[in-house]
Phi, psi and omega in degrees: 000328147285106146353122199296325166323290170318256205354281188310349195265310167302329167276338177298303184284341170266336164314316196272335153322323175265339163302322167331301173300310159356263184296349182272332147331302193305304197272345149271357143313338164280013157221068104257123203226027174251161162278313181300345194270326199251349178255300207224056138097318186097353192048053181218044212248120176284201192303273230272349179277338173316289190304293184329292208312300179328320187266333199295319198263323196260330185269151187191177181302347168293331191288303180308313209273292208279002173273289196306312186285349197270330162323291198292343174269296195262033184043230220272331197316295187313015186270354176281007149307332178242314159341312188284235201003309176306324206269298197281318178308305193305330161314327223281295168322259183001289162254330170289307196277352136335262181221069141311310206267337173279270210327314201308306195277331184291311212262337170094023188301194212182345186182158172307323180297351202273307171313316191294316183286329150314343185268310179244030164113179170274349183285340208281349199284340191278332156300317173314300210300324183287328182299318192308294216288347183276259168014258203298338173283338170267336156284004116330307179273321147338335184262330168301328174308295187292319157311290156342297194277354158256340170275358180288298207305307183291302188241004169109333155006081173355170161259330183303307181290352175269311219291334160273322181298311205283327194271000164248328164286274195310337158320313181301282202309318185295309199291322164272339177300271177116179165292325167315306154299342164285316169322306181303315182284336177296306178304342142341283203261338169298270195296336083051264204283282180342318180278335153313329180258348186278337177325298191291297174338294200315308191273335155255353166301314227263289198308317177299304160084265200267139188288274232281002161303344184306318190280276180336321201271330191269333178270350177268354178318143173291131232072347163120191195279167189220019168266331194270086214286030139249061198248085198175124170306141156328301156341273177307333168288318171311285223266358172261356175296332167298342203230274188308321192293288162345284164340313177316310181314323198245012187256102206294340179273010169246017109331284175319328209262332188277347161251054180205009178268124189301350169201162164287010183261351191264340159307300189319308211260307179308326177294318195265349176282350201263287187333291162295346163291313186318296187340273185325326187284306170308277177346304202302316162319310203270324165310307236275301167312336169309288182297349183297314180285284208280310179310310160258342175069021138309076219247330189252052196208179193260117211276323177290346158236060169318292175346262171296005167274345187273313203281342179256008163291284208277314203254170164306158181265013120256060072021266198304327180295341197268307171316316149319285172310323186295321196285328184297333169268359167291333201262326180293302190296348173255336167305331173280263189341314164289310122003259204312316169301292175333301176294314186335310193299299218282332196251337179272315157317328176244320176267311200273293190303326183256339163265004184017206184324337201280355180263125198264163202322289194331299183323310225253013212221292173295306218282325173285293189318304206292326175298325164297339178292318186282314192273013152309313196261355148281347171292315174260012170285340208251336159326315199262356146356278189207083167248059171268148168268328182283307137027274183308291213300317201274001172250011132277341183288314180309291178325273224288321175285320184275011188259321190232006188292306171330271188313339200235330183278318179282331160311314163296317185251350196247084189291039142250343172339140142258148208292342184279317164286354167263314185304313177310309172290319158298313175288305131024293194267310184302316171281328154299307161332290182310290181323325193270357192253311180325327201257018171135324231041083203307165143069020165101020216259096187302168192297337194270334175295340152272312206281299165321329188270295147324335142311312187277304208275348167291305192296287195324310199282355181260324182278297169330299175314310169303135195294162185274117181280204179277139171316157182256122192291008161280336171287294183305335174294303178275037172248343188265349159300309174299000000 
């Protein structure tokens, strides 16, 4: 794709690029010196790194990469890729985050599993904690991937040999860092990537020049209109409202982020600006692959490197090097972030419940970092796996809605739940998922499509069937809110 000159000028700038990060991991490790300084932050986190995090955390290499190419096979239909997600946050806004953001500050949590167990007992954290880590180690391992796949692309690069430099630099870079250091590096890597992309957008419409042969080559296209954003099955519609869409609800690191805000108006107001840059960023993607096909008429090339077939079309190559970084910080700001939920899950849940009062911060500080280490190494077992990237993402989505969407939505809102029916319902929704995915997925069926609708007729048939418990003291704090 390069020149040996270019190769080497490209390998030089993304090495001092992760050093950076690096060393900026270095220098804010020297003030994180807490277990809350390193999962949430300190909870003092403002407006605007808030927001960038937000965005930073939800765009990632799938959006830039696994967006552009599904434009580009399958048109406009895929704008329901950013609809779900979109769709389901504002709810999100709405109704949730209030009180995520009160129980977070009432009770001090720290992860989903801290809700859960409030709700439904101390047993519930160990499903969750397995829902969490099925979710974030394969969006974890999605980001090794997209690494892997610009180190192929740029120097030739094995994908096995990227998919390990990238699962070790990142390893690195998380293990000392914490959430501080991801906040930080997401406004970075945040103001990047937003700007990179709207960039691009800009420079191929001025290329493209007149919308309508553009309009004309989609609609006469084969398969049908591909201008048109119903141009998408039902199925395939289904299954990303269930996974991608879903998933939002339950996504334990904008959980984190909302309890990593210094109040609540500033959770509020950085979630809902993030909505809309997200929205608008995704779209674009998914616009920007449409036009690689009807616009430019790149027709004869491997749908999976819209991205760099385009980016070395349109623009100079240095141009083109800044766009590499711009994808490359799309991909680092959601790989830490995810790391960080994931281990978060493993040392507050798991470790934290069992070593109680006796680890003193400095313990629980070594507990964390040794956690980012184990789902580094279960992330990059489901990379080299299952290394599709949309693939990926919507098979850790699955796990995590059918394991925990149920249990945690009726729990917030329905005080009859019982605890027995929620915990049934996490085991439940979870196994069946995991089991329908191992064995193939028989009859065509995606995991969510069993496992969430059994979660939820588990929770309900159980809790009805059941004598009624005592309200739960949770309910009355948000009612004292209210």
């Amino acid at each position: 794709m390069f020149s040996n000159q270019q190769e080497t000028i490209l390998i030089t700038i993304i090495a001092v690029y992760f050093v950076f990060l690096f060393g900026l991991s270095l220098f804010v490790n020297r003030s994180t010196k807490t277990y809350e300084d390193y999962n949430v932050a300190g909870r003092s986190t403002k407006l605007m790194p808030l927001i960038l995090t937000f965005v930073g955390t939800a765009i990632g290499g799938s959006i830039l990469l696994g967006y552009m190419t599904k434009g580009y096979l399958f048109g406009m239909g895929q704008q329901w890729l950013a609809i779900g997600f979109t769709l389901t946050s504002i709810v999100i806004a709405v109704f949730l985050l209030k009180r995520i953001r009160l129980l977070g500050e009432k009770y001090n949590m720290v992860t989903l599993g801290d809700f859960t167990a409030l709700r439904y007992g101390e047993g519930a954290r160990v499903p969750t904690v397995i829902s969490i880590l099925c979710a974030y180690s394969a969006i974890t391992g999605m980001q090794f991937v997209a690494i892997a796949t610009i180190l192929n692309l740029t120097i030739d690069l094995n994908m096995t040999t990227g998919i390990l430099i990238g699962w070790v630099l990142l390893t690195l870079k998380t293990y000392f860092g914490g959430l501080k250091s991801v906040m930080l590096q997401d406004a970075i890597h945040g103001t990047i990537q937003t700007v990179g992309i709207f960039f691009l957008l800009f420079v191929i419409l001025f290329m493209v020049g007149d919308w309508e042969p553009v309009a004309e080559n989609a609609r006469n296209a084969e398969g049908g209109n591909m201008l048109s954003i119903f141009n998408i099955g039902t199925s395939e519609f289904l299954v990303y409202m269930l996974t991608i869409g879903a998933y939002q609800f339950v996504r334990q690191d904008v959980w984190q982020r909302f309890w990593a805000a210094k109040d609540s108006k500033t959770a509020k107001t950085g979630f809902w600006a993030a909505i809309v840059l997200g929205f608008l960023t995704a779209a674009i993607a998914v616009v920007i692959g449409f036009l690689g096909k009807f616009g430019l008429n790149m027709t004869n090339i491997d749908p999976a490197l819209i991205y760099y077939e385009i980016i070395g079309q349109v623009l100079p190559f240095p141009l083109v090097i800044v766009m590499l970084i711009a994808l490359l910080a799309t991909v680092i700001s959601c790989a830490d972030s995810f790391f960080l939920a994931a281990s978060s899950s493993i040392v507050n849940d798991i470790i934290k419940p069992r070593v109680g009062h006796k680890a003193s911060d400095k313990k629980m500080l070594t507990y964390s970092r040794l956690s980012v280490v184990i789902v580094s190494i279960v992330s990059v077992l489901l990379a080299l796996y299952i290394p599709q990237l949309v693939t990926l993402w919507i098979t850790g989505s699955a796990m995590l809605v059918s394991g925990l969407l149920a249990p945690v939505l009726f729990g917030l809102f329905w005080k009859r739940t019982t605890k027995t029916a929620g915990l049934s319902a996490m085991w439940g929704g979870l196994m069946v998922a995991v089991a329908w995915q191992i064995a193939g997925h028989p009859f065509g069926l995606h995991p969510v499509f069993l496992g969430l609708p059994i979660s939820i007729i588990t929770l309900v048939t159980i809790t009805l069937a059941s004598e009624g418990e005592k309200e739960h003291a949770m309910y009355s704090e948000l009612k004292k809110s209210s």
